[in-house]
C-alpha positions as CSV (number, residue, x, y, z in Angstrom):
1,X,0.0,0.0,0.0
2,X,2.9,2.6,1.0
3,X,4.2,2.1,-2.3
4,X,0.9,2.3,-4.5
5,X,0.4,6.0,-2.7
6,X,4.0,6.8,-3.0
7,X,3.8,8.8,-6.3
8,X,0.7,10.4,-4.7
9,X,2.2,11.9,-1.8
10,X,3.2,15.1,-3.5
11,X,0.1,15.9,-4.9
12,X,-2.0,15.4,-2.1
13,X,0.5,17.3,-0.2
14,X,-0.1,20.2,-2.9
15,X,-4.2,20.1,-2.6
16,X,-4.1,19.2,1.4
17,X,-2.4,22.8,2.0
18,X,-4.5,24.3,-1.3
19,X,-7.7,23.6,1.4
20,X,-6.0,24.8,4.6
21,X,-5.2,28.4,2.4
22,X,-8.4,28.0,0.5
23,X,-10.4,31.1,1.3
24,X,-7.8,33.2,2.9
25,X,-8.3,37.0,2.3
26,X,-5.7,39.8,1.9
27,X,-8.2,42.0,2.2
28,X,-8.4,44.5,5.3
29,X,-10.4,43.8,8.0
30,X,-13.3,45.7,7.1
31,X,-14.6,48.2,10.1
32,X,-17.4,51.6,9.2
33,X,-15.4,54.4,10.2
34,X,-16.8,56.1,13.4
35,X,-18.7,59.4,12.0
36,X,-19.8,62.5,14.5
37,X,-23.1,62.0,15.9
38,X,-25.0,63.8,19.0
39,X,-27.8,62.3,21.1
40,X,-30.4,63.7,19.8
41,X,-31.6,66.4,17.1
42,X,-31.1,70.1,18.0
43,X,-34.3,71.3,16.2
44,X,-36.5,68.1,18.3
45,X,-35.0,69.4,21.8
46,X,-35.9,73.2,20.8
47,X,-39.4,72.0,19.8
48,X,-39.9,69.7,22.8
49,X,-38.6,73.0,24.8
50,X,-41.3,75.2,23.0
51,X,-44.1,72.8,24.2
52,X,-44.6,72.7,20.2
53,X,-48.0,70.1,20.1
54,X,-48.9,68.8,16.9
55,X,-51.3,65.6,15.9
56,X,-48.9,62.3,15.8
57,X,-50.0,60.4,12.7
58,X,-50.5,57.2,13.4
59,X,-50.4,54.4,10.4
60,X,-53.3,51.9,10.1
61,X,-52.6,48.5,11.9
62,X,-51.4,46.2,10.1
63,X,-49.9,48.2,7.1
64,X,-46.3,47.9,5.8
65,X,-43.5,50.1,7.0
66,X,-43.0,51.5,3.9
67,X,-46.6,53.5,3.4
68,X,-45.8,56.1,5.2
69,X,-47.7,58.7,3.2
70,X,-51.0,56.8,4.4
71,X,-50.2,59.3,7.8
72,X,-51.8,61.7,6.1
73,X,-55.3,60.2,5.2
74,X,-55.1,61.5,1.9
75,X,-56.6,58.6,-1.1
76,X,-56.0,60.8,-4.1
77,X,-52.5,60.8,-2.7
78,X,-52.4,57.2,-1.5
79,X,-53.7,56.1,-5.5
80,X,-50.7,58.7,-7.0
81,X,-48.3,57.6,-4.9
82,X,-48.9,53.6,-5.5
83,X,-49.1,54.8,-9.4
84,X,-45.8,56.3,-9.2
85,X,-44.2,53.1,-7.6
86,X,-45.5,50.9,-10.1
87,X,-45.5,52.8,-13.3
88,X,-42.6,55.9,-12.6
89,X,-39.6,55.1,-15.5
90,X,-36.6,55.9,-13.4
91,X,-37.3,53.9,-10.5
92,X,-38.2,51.1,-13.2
93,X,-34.5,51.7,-14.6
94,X,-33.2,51.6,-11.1
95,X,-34.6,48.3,-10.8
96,X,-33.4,47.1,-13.9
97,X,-29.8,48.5,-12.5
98,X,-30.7,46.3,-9.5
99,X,-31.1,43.1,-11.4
100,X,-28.0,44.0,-13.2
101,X,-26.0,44.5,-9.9
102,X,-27.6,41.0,-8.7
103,X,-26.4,39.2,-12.7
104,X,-23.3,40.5,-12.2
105,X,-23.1,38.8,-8.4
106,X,-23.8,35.9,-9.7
107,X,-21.6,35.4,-12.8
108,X,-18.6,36.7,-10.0
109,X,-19.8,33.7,-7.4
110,X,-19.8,31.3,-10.6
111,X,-15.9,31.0,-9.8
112,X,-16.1,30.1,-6.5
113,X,-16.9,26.4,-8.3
114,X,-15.2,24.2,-10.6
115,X,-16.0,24.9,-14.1
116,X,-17.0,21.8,-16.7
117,X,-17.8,21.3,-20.6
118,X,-17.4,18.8,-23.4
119,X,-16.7,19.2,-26.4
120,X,-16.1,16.9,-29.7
121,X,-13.0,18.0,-31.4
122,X,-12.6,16.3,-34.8
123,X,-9.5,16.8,-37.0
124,X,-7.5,15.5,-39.5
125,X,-3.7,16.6,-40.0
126,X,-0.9,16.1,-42.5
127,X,2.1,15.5,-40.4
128,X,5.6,16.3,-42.3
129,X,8.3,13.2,-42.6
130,X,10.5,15.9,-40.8
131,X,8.2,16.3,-37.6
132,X,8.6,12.2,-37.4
133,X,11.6,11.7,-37.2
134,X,11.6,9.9,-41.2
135,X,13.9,10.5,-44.4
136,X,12.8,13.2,-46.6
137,X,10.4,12.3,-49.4
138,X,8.7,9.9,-47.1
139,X,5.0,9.7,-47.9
140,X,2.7,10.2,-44.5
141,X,-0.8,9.6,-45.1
142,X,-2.6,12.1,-44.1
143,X,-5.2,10.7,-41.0
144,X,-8.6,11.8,-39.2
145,X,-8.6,11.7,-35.5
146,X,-11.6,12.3,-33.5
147,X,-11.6,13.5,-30.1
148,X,-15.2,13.8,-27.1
149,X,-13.5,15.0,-24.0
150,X,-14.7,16.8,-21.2
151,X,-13.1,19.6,-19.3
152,X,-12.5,20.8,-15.9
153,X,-11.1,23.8,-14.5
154,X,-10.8,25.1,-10.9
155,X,-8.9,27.8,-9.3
156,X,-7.3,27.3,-6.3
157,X,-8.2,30.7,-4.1
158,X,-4.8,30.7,-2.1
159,X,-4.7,34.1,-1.7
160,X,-8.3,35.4,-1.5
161,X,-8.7,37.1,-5.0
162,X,-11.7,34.7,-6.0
163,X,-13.3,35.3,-2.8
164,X,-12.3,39.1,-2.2
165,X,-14.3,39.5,-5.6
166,X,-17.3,38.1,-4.6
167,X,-17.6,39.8,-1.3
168,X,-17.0,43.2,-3.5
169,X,-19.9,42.5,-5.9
170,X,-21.8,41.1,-3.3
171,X,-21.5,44.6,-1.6
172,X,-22.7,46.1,-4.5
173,X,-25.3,44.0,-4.7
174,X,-26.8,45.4,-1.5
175,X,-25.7,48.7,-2.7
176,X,-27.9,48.7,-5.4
177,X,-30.7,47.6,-3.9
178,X,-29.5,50.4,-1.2
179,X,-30.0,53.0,-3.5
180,X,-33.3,51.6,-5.3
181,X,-34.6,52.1,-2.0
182,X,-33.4,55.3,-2.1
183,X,-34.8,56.0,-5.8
184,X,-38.0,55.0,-4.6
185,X,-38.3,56.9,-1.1
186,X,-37.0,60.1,-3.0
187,X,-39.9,59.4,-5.9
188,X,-42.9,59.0,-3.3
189,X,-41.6,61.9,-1.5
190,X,-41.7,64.4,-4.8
191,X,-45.0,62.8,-5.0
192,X,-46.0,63.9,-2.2
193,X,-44.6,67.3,-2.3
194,X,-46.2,67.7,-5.8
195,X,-49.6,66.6,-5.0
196,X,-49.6,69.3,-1.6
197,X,-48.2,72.3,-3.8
198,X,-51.1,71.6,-6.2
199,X,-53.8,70.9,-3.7
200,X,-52.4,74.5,-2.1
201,X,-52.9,75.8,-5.5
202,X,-56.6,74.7,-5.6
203,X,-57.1,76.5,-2.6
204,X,-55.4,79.5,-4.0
205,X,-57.7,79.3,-6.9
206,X,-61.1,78.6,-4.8
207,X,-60.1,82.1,-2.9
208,X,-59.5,84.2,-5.9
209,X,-62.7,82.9,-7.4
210,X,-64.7,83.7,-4.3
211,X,-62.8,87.0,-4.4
212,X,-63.3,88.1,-8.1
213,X,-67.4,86.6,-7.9
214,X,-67.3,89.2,-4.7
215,X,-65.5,92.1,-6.0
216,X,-67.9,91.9,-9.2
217,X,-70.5,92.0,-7.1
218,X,-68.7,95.2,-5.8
219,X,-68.1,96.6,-9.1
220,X,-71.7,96.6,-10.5
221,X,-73.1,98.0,-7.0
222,X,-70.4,100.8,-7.1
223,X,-71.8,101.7,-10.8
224,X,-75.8,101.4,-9.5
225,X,-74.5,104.3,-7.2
226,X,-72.4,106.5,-9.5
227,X,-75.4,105.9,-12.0
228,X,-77.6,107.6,-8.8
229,X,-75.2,110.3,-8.0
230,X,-74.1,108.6,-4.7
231,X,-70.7,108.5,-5.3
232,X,-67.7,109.5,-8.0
233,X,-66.6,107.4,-10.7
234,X,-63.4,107.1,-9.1
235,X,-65.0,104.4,-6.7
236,X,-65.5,101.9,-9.7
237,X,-62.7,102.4,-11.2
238,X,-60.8,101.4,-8.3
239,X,-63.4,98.4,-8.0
240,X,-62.5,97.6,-11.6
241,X,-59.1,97.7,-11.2
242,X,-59.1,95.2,-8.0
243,X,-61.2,92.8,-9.8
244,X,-58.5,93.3,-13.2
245,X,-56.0,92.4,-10.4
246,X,-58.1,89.2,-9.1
247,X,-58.5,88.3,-12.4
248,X,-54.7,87.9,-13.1
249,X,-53.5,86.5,-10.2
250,X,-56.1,83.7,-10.9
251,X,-54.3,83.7,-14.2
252,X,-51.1,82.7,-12.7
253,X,-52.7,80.0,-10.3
254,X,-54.2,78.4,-13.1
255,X,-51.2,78.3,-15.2
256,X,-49.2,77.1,-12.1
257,X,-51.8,74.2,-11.6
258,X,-51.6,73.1,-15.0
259,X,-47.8,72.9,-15.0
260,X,-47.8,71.2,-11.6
261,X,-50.5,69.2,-13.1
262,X,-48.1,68.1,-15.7
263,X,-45.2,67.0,-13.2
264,X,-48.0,64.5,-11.4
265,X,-48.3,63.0,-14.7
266,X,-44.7,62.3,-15.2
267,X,-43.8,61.0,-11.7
268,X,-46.7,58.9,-12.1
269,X,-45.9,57.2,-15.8
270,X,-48.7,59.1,-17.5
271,X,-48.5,61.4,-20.7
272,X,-49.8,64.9,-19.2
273,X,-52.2,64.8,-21.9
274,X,-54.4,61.9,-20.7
275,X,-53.7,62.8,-16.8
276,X,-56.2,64.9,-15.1
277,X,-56.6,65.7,-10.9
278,X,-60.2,67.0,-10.1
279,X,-59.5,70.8,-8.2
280,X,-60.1,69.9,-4.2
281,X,-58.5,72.7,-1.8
282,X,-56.3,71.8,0.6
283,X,-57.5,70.5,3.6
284,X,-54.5,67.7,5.2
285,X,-54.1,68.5,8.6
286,X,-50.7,69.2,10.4
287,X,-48.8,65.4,11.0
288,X,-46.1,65.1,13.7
289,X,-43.2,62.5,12.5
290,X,-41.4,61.6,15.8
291,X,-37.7,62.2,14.5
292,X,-36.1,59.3,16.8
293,X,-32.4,59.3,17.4
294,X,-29.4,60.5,15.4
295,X,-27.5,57.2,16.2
296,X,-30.9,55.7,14.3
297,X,-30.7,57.4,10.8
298,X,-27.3,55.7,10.2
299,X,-29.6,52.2,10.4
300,X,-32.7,54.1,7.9
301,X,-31.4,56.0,5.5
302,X,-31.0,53.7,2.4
303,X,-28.4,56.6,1.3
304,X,-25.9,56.0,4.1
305,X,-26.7,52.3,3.5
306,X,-25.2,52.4,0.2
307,X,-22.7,54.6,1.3
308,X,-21.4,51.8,3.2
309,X,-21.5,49.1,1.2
310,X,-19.6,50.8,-1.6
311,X,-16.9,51.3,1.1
312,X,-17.1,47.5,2.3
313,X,-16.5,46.6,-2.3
314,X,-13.7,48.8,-1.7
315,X,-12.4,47.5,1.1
316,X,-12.4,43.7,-0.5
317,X,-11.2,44.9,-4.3
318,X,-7.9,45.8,-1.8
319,X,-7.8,41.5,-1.4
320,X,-8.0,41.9,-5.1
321,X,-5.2,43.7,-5.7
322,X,-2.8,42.8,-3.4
323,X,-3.7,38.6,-4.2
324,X,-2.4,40.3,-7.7
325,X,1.6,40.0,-6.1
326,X,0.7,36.1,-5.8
327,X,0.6,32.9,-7.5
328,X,-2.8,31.9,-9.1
329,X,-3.1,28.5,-9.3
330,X,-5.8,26.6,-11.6
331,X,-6.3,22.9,-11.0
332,X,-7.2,21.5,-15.0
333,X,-8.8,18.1,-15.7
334,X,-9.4,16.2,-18.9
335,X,-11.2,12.7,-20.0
336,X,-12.4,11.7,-23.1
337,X,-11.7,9.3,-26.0
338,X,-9.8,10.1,-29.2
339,X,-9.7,7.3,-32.2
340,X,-9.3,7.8,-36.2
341,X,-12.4,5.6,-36.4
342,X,-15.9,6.7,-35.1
343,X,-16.4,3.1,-34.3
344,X,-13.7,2.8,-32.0
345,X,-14.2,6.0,-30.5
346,X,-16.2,5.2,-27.3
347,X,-14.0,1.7,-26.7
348,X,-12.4,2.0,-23.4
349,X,-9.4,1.7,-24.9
350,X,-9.3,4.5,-26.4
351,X,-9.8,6.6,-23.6
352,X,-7.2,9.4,-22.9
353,X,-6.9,11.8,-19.6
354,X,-4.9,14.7,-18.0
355,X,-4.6,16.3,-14.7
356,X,-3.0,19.7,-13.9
357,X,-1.0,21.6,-12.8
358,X,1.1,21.9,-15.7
359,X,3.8,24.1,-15.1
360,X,4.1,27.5,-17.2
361,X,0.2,27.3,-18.1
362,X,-1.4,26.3,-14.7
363,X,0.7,28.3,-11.4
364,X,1.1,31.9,-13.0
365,X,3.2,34.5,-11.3
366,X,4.3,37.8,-12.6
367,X,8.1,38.3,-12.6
368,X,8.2,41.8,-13.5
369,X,5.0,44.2,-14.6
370,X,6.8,47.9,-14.5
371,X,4.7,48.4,-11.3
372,X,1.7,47.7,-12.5
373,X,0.5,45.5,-9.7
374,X,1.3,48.2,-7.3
375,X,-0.2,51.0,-8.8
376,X,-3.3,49.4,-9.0
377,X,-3.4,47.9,-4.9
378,X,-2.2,52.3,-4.4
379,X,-5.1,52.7,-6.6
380,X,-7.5,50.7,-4.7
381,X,-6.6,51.9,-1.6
382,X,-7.7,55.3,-2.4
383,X,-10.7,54.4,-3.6
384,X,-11.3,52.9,-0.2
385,X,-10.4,56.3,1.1
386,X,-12.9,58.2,-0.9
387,X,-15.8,55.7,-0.4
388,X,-15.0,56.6,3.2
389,X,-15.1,60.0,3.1
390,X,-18.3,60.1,0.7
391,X,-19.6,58.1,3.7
392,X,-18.9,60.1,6.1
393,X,-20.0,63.4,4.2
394,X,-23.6,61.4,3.6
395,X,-23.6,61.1,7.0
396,X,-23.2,65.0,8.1
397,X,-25.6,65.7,4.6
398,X,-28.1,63.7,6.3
399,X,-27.9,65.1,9.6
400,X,-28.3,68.4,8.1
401,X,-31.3,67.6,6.1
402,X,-32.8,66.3,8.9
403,X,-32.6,69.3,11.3
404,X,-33.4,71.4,8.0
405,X,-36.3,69.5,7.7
406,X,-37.3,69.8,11.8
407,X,-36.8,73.8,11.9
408,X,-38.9,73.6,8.9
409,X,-41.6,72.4,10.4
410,X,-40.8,73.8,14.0
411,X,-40.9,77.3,12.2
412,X,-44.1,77.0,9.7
413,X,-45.9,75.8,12.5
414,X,-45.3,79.1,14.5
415,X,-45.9,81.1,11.1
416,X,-49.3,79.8,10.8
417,X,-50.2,80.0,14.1
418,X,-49.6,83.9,13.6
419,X,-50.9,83.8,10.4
420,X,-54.4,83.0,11.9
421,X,-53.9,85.4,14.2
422,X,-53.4,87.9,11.4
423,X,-56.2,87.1,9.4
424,X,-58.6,86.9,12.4
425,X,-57.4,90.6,12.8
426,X,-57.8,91.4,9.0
427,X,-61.0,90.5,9.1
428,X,-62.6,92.4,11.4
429,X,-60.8,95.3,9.9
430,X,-62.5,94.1,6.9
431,X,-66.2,94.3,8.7
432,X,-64.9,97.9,10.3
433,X,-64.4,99.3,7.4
434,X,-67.3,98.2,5.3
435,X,-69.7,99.1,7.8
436,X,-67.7,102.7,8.1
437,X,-67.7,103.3,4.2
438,X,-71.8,102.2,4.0
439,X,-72.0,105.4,7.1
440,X,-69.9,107.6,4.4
441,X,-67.3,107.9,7.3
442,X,-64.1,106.5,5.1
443,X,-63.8,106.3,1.1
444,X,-63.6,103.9,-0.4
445,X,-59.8,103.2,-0.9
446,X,-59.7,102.3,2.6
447,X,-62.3,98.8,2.5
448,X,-60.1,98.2,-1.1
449,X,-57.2,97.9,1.4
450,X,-58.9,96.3,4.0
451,X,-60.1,93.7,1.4
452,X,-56.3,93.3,-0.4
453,X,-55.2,92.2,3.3
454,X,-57.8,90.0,4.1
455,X,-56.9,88.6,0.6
456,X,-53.6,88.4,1.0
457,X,-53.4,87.0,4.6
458,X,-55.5,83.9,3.5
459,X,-53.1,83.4,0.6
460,X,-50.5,83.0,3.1
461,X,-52.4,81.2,5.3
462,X,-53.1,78.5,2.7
463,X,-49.4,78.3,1.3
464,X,-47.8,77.8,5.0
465,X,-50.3,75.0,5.5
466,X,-49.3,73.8,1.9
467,X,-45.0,73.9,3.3
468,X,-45.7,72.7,6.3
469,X,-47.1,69.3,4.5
470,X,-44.2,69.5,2.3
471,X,-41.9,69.9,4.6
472,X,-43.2,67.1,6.9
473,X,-43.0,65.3,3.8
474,X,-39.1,66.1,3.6
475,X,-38.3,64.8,7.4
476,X,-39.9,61.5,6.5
477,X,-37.5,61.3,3.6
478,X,-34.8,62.9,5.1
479,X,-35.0,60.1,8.4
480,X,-35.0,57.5,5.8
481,X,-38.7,56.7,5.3
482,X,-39.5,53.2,5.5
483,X,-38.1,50.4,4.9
484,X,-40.8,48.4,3.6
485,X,-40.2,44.8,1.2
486,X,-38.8,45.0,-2.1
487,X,-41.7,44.6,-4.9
488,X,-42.1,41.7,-5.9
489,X,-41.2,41.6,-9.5
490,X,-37.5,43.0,-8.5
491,X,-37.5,40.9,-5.2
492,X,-37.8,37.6,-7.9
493,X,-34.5,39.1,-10.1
């Protein structure tokens, strides 16, 4: 027996050690950098010390994570935002980039196994005298040899590069479906925001309506009494000019509805010419979003998620490059049958074989490359230094956005509390001087500017309630929204 495995010895020396360093990784060991965080958000403690009360939305039991625009109660902007989501062209084309990511992942983890095929390899050759070994002039008949082998190939992964290469596209696997998370959150957030500037406009457009039917109404009694001698003609034509005045600013509602109009239609996959949103004023009340800790954003925000896989593929194409300054080692099998006579071709006899390595085609290792080998591990190392630092600069962007986002809200909530305190104000103004200009007290210039204040305080009224949607809509998306499943056509891919 010791001398049948004799000749052995050797190789199974050669693969016994192959599987002890099998899987070994010159890659770093990976470790997120620590970035600067606080306790909790500046804007939430000033808030909290304001006393600021708002309604908490809460999300119906049961629903997924990810809904998070059902807080507002809103189903023209549930049915927009579920059209968007299934119809909106770039987040389809980030989904086709995530099923491209995921391809790629696999075609990488297809060399982590040995590799087989078969082939049939007939050919027939005219060997020269010379090449034999024979006298010049000697006839060699020219013969057909036919060959079915099968192949295998395997590479031994000694130093890590096989396997530092998958965990790289691996991490960009989860990077891209990072960031179609983020595609998505970001889409459903402009939604959002699009849907509550037009519903603001609606508003804007029902008070200019009510304004101009009032301030007609205005207009022709003003003429009744200059027709009696009651009054000048300068009290119409100030009349007439107000109403002009209504009249064009409802111009530029309307045109900025139609236009806003027109972006629904895109984010939601439809041509603008066959989309269409019945006018309804806005009427969403104040949500609260509890903003939760900063330590918690670097866990939600799919951004800073892909942030740090990107830097974990960097890390590992490091293994890459430095398994570069190694051997690579492929293991190479053969069997098949070769035979000038298709008869004889499957007869055991006939049955050939080979088993690597062979040296100078199997163990490769670079002698000299004019530093190519360690300009691409300096190159790789940097990258790894920049994914870090985009990391980290995600980080401090998101942080920002999200105090952004809570003195926002903080901020529009106090301007609309004064805001109703202003227009509650106007408005008896209003009723003052009305019922002063009827007693021939005041002229009439005086309820024109009574009226333009009254006017103009609801116009601000309705556009604070419109940004203080929008920007509750911006500290969802800026904590990172939810995380809710994958859909399920992508989820399959």
């Amino acid at each position: 027996m010791n001398n049948v495995m004799k000749p052995y010895l050797p190789t199974l020396a050669t693969l016994t050690v192959a599987l002890v360093l099998a899987g070994c990784s010159l890659a770093p060991t990976y470790k997120v950098p620590e970035t600067a965080t606080a306790p909790a958000f500046k804007e939430a403690e000033a808030a909290a010390a304001e006393g600021a009360q708002w309604k908490t939305g809460t999300p119906a039991e049961g629903q997924q994570r990810g809904d998070w625009w059902k807080v507002f109660g809103d189903a023209d902007l549930d049915r927009l935002i579920e059209a968007a989501n299934t119809y909106n062209q770039d987040l389809a084309a980030s989904a086709a980039r995530l099923k491209q990511a995921r391809a790629f992942t696999g075609a990488t983890e297809a060399d982590l196994y040995p590799q087989l095929s078969i082939g049939l390899d007939p050919t027939r050759t005219q060997p020269s005298a010379a090449s034999l070994g024979l006298p010049d002039g000697t006839r060699i008949p020219a013969r057909t040899v036919l060959k079915a082998r099968a192949f295998a190939g395997y590479e031994l992964d000694l130093f890590g590069r096989v396997a530092s290469s998958v965990n790289a596209a691996r991490a960009e696997g989860d990077a891209a479906g990072d960031l179609y998370r983020s595609v998505q959150l970001a889409l459903q957030a402009d939604t959002a925001q699009a849907y509550f500037a037009l519903r603001t406009l609606d508003s804007e457009r029902e008070l200019l309506n009510a304004t101009i039917r009032l301030r007609e109404d205005a207009l022709s009694l003003l003429k009744k009494r200059y027709d009696a001698g009651e009054t000048t003609d300068l009290d119409p034509a100030r009349a007439e000019a107000e109403l002009g005045t209504a009249r064009a600013d409802l111009a530029t509602i309307e045109r900025r509805r139609a236009n806003q109009e027109h972006a629904l239609a895109v984010l939601t996959g439809v041509p603008p010419a066959q989309f269409a949103l019945a006018a309804h004023p806005f009427d969403t009340a104040p949500v609260a979003i509890p903003p939760g800790l900063p330590s918690e954003l670097l866990e939600r925000r799919p951004d800073i998620a892909a942030a740090e896989r990107q830097m974990a593929a960097a890390n590992a194409r490091i293994g890459v490059a430095r398994a570069a300054f190694f051997p690579r080692i492929s293991l190479t099998g053969l069997f098949g049958f070769e035979s000038s006579d298709l008869s004889n071709l499957f007869k055991w006899s006939s049955r050939t074989w080979l088993l690597g390595p062979l040296v100078g085609t199997t163990i490769a290792q670079t002698v000299f490359d004019g530093g190519r080998n360690s300009a691409n591990l300096a190159g790789a190392r940097a990258a790894h230094e920049e994914s870090a630092a985009h990391y980290r600069q995600t980080v401090l962007v998101a942080f920002r956005e999200v105090e952004d986002s809570l003195a926002d809200v903080r901020w529009l909530s106090q301007q609309g509390a004064a805001l109703d305190s202003a227009l509650a104000g106007a408005r008896r103004a209003q009723r003052i001087s009305r019922s002063r200009y009827d007693a021939g007290a005041v002229d009439y210039l005086t309820v024109i500017d009574a009226d333009r204040t009254v006017l103009q305080s609801q116009r601000d009224a309705n556009q604070v309630a419109g940004l203080r949607a929008a920007a509750t809509v911006s500290l969802v998306r800026s904590l990172g929204g939810g995380w809710g499943p994958l859909p399920e056509a992508v989820a399959k891919h």
